[in-house]
C-alpha angles and dihedrals in degrees: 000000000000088000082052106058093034087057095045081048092059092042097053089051092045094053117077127261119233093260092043117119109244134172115291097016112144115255117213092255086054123123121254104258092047081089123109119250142250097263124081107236128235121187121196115171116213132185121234133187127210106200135209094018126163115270096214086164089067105034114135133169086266103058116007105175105039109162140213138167124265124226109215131188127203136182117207126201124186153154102293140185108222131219124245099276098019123121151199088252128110144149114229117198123219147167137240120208142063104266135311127325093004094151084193090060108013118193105273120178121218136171133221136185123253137169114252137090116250108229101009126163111265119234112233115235136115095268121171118272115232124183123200133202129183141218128285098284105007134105139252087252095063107086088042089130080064099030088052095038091052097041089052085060099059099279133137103213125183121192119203133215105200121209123250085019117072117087098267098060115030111172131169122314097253104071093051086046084054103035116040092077096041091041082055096043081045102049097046083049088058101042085046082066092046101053093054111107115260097030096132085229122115097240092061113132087007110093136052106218090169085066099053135158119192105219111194133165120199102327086014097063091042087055091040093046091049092056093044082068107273101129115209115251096244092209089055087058099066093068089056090067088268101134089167114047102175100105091059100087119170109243121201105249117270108262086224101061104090103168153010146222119194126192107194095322114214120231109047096098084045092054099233091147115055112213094257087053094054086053097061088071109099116162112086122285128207109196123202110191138156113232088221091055109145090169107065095003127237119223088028092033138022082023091046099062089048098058100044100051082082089170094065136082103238139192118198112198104180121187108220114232097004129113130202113325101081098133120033119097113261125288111290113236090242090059083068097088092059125058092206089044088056097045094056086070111028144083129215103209098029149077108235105209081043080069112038082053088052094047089043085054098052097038097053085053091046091049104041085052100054104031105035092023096236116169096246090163095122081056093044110048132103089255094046133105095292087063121105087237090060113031098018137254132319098060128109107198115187142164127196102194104217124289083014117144103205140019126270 
């Protein structure tokens, strides 16, 4: 009884207050629709296994397409009720590193405070469904100033870890080039499951799969943007270390996907998406790139797929003088002791929480555009809050309108 109330003791110091600052909370400088929403948030995380997936790690001659079956986590957050003494206050628990047994960056756990109650009731409603895939390595928990905020707005939003690509397991590229697209078909299918009355899940009769956006950074938006219908180019695949490219078939888009949301998306700069590929994807794409990006590239890259989905009605918000790292929360306070740790997360000329409330900003209009059909367009112009008269300087704001063939 004494170990009980000790451990509830340190949990109660270790959870925020009310008036403590926690990621994602809005700054005073932040835009309006940084802002949490009206619903109280609940998280939950759940496993998942897909079953009967190609091996492509330990393909051989022999054998090229050995199967197994991938594990996959996920952490849901969603519009709760919450109980009589329950509140928005919870510990997630992460990992530095890049992948098992680095000794350069071994695998170090740390926690952070977020604002949402583990295990809360869900509230039942049709609320858009939001899937969220993370970096190569990286975790489901690393975008949760986005996944809470989001949530907070009447969203159902489910963030994967993918197997062979967090930053516990990191294994080679070509799982994360194969599965990012097939672990996101896989997940809103299951949800879709989920949601039907009667399934016995907690999110039944709570989310709206029919009513999807596929939300990727780096890795992510590569995966997003390949099940939104941008097949990948198979020969610019050889130079990437894929000596057998025939598990990668091209799908048909899930009708249900109506929009995406891509944080600097890998694979522009490397080709992976011909420019009649590109043009296949149709549903509305928001881009959020650093101009200074040397890892997928900007001009030839991030720049690059916007313009060439030409189909699609497209939004380009590029962060002036920043690299890669336009989408992650800020650096947590463990990644201080390595160098390499820090830099996975930081930007150099930028504030990090300045970015995560002016992502939070773009994305809810986005969002609330495509998939509630609000008219955001005062968020959304070229004059709004995202314009250097109005938020300051350092931001690029552009909208291609579809079948356009040249920015505004």
């Amino acid at each position: 009884m004494r170990k009980l109330v000790l451990s509830l003791a340190l949990l109660a110091v270790a959870l925020p207050a009310a008036a403590d600052w926690v990621v994602g909370d809005a700054r005073p400088d932040a835009p309006a629709l940084a802002a949490r929403g009206a619903y109280q948030v609940g998280v939950r995380t759940e496993l998942l296994l897909h079953r009967g997936q190609v091996d492509i790690l330990r393909a051989t001659a022999a054998n090229p397409a050995p199967r197994y079956d991938r594990a996959l986590t996920v952490e849901v957050w969603y519009p709760a009720q919450l109980a009589p003494g329950e509140r928005e206050a919870v510990l997630y628990t992460d990992v530095l590193g890049a992948g098992a047994n680095n000794p350069a960056r071994p695998n170090t756990p740390f926690t952070f405070a977020g604002r949402a109650a583990r295990g809360a009731a869900a509230l039942k409603g049709a609320f858009p469904l939001l899937i969220v895939s993370h970096g190569y390595p990286g975790s489901r928990l690393q975008m949760s100033y986005l996944t809470e905020n989001l949530a907070s707005k009447g969203y159902v939003v489910v963030a994967i870890d993918h197997l062979e690509s967090t930053r516990a397991d990191k294994a080679g590229f070509a799982s994360t080039l194969l599965n990012r697209p097939l672990d996101d078909q896989f997940v809103l299918d299951a949800v879709a499951g989920w949601s039907q009355p009667g399934s016995g899940h907690f999110l039944a009769g709570a989310a709206d799969a029919g009513n999807t956006a596929l939300l990727g950074y780096s890795m992510g938006g590569y995966g997003a943007l390949v099940a939104a219908g941008a097949a990948v180019d198979l020969a610019a695949l050889k130079p990437l270390g894929v000596t057998d490219t025939t598990a990668f078939v091209a799908r048909a888009p899930d009708p249900r996907i109506h929009a995406v949301v891509a944080f600097a998306p890998w694979g522009g700069a490397r080709q992976l998406s011909s420019g009649a590929s590109l043009a296949q994807v149709r549903v509305p794409l928001l881009f959020v790139a650093g101009e200074q990006d040397t890892i997928a590239g900007y001009e030839d890259g991030v720049l690059r797929l916007a313009r060439e989905a030409v189909n699609a009605p497209r939004y380009l918000l590029a962060y002036q003088n920043a690299r890669h790292n336009v989408s992650p929360n800020p650096p947590p306070a463990a990644s201080y002791a390595n160098r390499e740790d820090f830099s996975a997360y930081a930007e150099s000329a930028w504030d990090s929480a300045r970015i995560n409330n002016i992502n939070q900003h773009v994305v809810t209009a986005f969002l609330e555009q495509t998939l509630r059909q609000r008219d955001m367009g005062r968020h959304l112009a070229p004059d709004s809050e995202l314009s250097p008269a109005r938020i300051g300087p350092g931001l690029t704001w552009r909208h291609w309108p579809a079948a356009a063939e040249k920015a505004d």
